[in-house]
Structure formats: structure tokens, C-alpha cells
N, CA, C and O atoms as CSV, one atom per row, in Angstrom:
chain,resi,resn,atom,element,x,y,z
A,1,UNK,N,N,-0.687,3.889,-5.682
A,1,UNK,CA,C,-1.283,4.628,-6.776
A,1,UNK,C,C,-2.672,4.071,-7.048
A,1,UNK,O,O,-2.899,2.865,-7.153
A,2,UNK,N,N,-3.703,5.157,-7.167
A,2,UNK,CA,C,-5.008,4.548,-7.752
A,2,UNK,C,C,-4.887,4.185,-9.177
A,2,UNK,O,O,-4.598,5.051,-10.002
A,3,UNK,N,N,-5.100,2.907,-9.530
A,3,UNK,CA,C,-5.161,2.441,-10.698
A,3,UNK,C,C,-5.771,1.559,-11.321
A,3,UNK,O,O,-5.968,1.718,-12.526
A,4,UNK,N,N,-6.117,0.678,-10.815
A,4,UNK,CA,C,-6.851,-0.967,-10.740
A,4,UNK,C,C,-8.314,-0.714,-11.005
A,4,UNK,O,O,-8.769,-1.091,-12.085
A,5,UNK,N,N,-9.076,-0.131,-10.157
A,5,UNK,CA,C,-10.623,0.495,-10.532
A,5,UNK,C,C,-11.335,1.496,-10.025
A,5,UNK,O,O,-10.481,1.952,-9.265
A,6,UNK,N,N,-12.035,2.007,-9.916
A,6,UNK,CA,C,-13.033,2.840,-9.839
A,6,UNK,C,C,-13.689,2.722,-8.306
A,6,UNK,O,O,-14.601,1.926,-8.086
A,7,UNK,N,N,-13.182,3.522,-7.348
A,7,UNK,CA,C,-14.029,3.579,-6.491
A,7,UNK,C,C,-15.392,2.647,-6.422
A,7,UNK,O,O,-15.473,1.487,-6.016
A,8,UNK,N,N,-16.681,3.691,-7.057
A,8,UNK,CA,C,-17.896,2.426,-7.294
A,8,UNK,C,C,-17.553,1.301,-7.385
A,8,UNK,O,O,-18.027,0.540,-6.541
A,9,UNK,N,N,-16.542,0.679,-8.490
A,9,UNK,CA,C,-16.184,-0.716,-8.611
A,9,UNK,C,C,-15.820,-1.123,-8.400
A,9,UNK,O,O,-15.739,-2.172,-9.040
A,10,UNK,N,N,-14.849,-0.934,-6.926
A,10,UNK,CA,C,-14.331,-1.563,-5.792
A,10,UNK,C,C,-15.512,-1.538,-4.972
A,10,UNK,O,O,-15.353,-2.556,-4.299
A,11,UNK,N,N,-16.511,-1.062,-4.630
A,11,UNK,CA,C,-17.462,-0.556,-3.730
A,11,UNK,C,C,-18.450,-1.799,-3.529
A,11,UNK,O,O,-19.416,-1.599,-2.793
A,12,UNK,N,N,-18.303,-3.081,-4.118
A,12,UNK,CA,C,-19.203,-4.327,-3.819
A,12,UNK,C,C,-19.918,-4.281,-3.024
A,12,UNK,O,O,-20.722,-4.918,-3.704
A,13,UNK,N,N,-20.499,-4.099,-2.044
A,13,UNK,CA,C,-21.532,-4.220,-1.254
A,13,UNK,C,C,-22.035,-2.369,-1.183
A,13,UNK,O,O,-22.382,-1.928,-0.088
A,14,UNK,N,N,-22.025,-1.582,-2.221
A,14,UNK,CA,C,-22.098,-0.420,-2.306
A,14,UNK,C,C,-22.771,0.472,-1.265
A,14,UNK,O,O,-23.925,0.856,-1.459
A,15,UNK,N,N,-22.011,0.857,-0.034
A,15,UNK,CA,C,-21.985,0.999,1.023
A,15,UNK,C,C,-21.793,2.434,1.442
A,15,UNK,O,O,-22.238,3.043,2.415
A,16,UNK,N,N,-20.736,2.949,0.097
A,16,UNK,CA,C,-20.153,4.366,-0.053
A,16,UNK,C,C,-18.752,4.474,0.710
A,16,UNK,O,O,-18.096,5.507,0.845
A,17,UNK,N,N,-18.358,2.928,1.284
A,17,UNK,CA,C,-17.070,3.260,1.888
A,17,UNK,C,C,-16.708,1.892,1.170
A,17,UNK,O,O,-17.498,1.175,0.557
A,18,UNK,N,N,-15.091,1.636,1.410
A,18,UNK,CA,C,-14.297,0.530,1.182
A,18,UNK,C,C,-13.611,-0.101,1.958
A,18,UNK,O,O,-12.430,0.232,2.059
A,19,UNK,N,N,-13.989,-0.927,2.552
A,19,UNK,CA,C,-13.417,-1.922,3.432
A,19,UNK,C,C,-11.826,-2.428,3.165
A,19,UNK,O,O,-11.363,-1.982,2.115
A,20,UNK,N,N,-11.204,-3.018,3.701
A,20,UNK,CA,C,-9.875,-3.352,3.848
A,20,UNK,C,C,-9.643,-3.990,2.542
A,20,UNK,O,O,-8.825,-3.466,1.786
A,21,UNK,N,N,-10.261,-5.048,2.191
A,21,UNK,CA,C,-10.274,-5.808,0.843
A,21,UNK,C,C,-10.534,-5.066,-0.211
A,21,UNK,O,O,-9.652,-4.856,-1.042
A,22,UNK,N,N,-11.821,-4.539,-0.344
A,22,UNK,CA,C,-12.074,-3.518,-1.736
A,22,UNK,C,C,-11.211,-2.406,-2.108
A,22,UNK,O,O,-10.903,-1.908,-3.191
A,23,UNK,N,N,-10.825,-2.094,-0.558
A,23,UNK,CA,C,-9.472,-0.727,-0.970
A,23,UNK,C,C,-8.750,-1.462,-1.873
A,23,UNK,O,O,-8.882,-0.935,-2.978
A,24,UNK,N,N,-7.793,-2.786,-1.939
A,24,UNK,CA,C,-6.903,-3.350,-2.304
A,24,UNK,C,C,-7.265,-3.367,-4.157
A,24,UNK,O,O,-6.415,-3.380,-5.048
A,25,UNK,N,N,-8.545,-3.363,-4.300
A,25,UNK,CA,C,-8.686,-3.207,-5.694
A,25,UNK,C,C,-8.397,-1.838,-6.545
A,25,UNK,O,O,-8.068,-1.714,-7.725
A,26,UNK,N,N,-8.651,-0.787,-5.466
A,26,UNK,CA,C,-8.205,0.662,-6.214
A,26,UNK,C,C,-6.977,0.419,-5.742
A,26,UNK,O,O,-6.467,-0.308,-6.595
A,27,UNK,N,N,-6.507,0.529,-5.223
A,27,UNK,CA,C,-4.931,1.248,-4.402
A,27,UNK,C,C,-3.754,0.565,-3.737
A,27,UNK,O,O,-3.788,-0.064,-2.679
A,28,UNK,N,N,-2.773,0.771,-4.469
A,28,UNK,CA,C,-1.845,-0.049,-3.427
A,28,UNK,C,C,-1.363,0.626,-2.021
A,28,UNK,O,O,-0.487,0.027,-1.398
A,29,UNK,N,N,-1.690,1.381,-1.690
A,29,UNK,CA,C,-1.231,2.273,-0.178
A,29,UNK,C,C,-1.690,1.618,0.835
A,29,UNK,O,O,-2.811,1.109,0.863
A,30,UNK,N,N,-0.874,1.578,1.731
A,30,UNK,CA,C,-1.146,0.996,3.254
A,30,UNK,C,C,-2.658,1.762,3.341
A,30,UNK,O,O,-2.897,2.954,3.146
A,31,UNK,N,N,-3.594,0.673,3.700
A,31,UNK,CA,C,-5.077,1.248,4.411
A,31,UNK,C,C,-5.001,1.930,5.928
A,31,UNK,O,O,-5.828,2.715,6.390
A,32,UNK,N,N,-4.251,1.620,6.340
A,32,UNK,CA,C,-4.430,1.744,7.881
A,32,UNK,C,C,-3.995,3.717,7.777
A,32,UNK,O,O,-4.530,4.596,8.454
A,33,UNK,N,N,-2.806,3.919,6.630
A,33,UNK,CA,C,-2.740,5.076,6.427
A,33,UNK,C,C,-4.216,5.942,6.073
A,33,UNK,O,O,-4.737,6.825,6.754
A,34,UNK,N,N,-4.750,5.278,4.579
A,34,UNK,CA,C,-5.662,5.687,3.954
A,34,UNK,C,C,-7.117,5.882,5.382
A,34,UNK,O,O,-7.974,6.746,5.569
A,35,UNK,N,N,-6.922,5.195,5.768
A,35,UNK,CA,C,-8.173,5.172,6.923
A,35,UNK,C,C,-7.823,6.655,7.835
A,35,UNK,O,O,-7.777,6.433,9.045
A,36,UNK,N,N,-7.692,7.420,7.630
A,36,UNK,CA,C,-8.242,8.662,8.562
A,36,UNK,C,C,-8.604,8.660,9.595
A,36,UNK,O,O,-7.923,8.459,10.600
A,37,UNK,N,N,-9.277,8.791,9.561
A,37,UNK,CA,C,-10.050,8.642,10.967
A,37,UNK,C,C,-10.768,7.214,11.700
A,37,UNK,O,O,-11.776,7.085,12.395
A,38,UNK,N,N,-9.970,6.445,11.305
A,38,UNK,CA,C,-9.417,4.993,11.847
A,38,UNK,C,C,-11.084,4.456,12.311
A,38,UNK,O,O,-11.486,4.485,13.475
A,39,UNK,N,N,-11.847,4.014,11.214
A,39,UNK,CA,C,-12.778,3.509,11.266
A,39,UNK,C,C,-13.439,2.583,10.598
A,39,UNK,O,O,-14.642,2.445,10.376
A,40,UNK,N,N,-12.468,1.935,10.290
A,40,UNK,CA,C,-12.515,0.509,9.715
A,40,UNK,C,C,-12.605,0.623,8.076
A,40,UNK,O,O,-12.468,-0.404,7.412
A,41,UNK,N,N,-12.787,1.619,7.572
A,41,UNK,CA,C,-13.379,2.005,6.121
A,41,UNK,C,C,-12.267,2.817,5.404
A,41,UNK,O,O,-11.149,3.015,5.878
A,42,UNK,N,N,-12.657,3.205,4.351
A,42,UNK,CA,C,-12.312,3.805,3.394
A,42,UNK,C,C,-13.094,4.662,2.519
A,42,UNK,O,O,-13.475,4.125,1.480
A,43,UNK,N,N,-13.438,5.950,2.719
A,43,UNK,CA,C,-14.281,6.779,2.020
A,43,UNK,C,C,-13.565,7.377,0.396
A,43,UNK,O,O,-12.377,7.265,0.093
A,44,UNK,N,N,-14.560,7.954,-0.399
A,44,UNK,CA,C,-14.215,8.501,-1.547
A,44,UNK,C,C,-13.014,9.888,-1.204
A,44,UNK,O,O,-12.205,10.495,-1.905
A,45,UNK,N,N,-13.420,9.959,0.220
A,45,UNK,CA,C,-12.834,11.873,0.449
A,45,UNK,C,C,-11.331,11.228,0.824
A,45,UNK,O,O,-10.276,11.686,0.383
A,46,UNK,N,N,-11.436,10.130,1.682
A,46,UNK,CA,C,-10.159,9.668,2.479
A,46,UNK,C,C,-9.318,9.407,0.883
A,46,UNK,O,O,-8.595,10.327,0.500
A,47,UNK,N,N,-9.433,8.261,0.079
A,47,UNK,CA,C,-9.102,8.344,-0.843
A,47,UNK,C,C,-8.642,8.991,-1.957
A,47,UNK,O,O,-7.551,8.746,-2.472
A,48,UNK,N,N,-9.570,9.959,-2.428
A,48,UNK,CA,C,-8.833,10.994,-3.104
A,48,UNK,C,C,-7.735,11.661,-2.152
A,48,UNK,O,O,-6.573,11.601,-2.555
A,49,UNK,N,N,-7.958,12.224,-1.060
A,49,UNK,CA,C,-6.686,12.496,-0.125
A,49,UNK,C,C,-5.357,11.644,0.007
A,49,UNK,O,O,-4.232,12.082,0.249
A,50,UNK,N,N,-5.684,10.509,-0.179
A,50,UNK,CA,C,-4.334,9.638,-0.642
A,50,UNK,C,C,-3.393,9.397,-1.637
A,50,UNK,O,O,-2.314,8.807,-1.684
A,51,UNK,N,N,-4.254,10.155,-2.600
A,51,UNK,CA,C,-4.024,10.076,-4.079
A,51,UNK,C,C,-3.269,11.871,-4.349
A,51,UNK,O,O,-2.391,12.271,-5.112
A,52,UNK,N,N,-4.070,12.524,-3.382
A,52,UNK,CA,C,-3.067,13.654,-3.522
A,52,UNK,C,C,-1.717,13.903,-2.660
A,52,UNK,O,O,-0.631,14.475,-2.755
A,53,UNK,N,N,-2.365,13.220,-1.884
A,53,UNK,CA,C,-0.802,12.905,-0.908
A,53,UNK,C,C,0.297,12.325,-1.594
A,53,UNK,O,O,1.465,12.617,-1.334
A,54,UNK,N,N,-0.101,11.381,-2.602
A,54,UNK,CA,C,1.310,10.889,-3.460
A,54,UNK,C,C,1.548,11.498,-4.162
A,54,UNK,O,O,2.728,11.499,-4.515
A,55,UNK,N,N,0.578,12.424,-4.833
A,55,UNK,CA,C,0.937,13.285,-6.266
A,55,UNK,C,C,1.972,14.241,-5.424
A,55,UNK,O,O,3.135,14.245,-5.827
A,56,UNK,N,N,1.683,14.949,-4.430
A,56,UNK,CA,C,2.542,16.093,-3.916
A,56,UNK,C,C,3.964,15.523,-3.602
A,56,UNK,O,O,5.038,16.091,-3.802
A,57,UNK,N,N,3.737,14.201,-3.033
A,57,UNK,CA,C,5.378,13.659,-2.637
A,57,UNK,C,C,6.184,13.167,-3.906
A,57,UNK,O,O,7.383,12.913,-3.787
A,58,UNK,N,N,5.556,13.036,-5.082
A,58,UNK,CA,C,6.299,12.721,-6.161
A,58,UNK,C,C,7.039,14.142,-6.678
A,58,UNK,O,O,8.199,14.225,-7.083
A,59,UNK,N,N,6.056,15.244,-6.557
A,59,UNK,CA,C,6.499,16.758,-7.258
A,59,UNK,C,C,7.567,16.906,-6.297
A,59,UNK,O,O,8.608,17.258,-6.852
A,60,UNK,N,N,7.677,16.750,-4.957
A,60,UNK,CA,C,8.734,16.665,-4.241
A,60,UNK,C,C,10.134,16.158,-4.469
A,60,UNK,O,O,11.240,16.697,-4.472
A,61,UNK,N,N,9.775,15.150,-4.625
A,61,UNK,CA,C,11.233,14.303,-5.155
A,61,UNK,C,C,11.567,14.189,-6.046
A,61,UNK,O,O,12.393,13.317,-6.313
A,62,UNK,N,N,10.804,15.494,-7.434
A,62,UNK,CA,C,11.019,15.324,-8.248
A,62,UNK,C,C,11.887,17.015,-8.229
A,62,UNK,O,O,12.959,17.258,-8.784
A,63,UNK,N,N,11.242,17.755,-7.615
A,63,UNK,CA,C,12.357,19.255,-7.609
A,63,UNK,C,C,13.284,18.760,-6.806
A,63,UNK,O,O,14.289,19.472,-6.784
A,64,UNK,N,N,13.346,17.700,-6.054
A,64,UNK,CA,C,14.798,17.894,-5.143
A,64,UNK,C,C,15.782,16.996,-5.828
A,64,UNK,O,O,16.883,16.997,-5.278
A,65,UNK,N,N,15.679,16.261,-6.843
A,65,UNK,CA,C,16.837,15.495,-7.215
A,65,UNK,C,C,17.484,16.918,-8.014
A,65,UNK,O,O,18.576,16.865,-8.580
């Protein structure tokens, strides 16, 4: 879940992506998932995509119980 901070404020060397470590400050999700297109980083787009990826699997398991 994104929760911890703010994109930008994980973004320390403000680069526009998030490296393996700075991800760890927004998000607890496996990076290697979050990484897309498997390039060492972490973008704002990859990210929000992770964040909707959990929202949809929660609405999931939430109509099927």
C-alpha cells in the first residue's frame, strides 16, 4: 500500500524515478513487481499502476467472500 510518503519525497536525488531504496519509503510491494519494464527504477506511472492493481484485488476479495 502507498502510504509512508509522497512520491517527490521519496524521490531524493529527484531524478523522476525511484530506485529500489526510495520505493521502500512509499510502498510496501515487491519492486521487482512494481518495476515494469524491468529497468532498475520506479516511475510515478509504474507506481500509481501498483496502487491500482491493489485497489482492484481488494474490490475482488471483497465481492467474493
Amino acid at each position: 500500500m502507498h502510504n509512508k510518503m509522497s512520491f517527490e519525497q521519496a524521490d531524493k536525488d529527484k531524478d523522476g524515478t525511484l530506485d529500489r531504496e526510495e520505493a521502500k519509503l512509499v510502498c510496501d510491494h515487491d519492486f521487482d513487481k512494481m518495476d515494469t519494464d524491468k529497468d532498475g527504477t520506479v516511475s510515478k506511472d509504474e507506481l500509481n499502476a501498483c496502487g491500482r492493481d491493489a485497489e482492484h484485488a481488494k474490490m475482488h476479495e471483497k465481492r467474493d467472500k
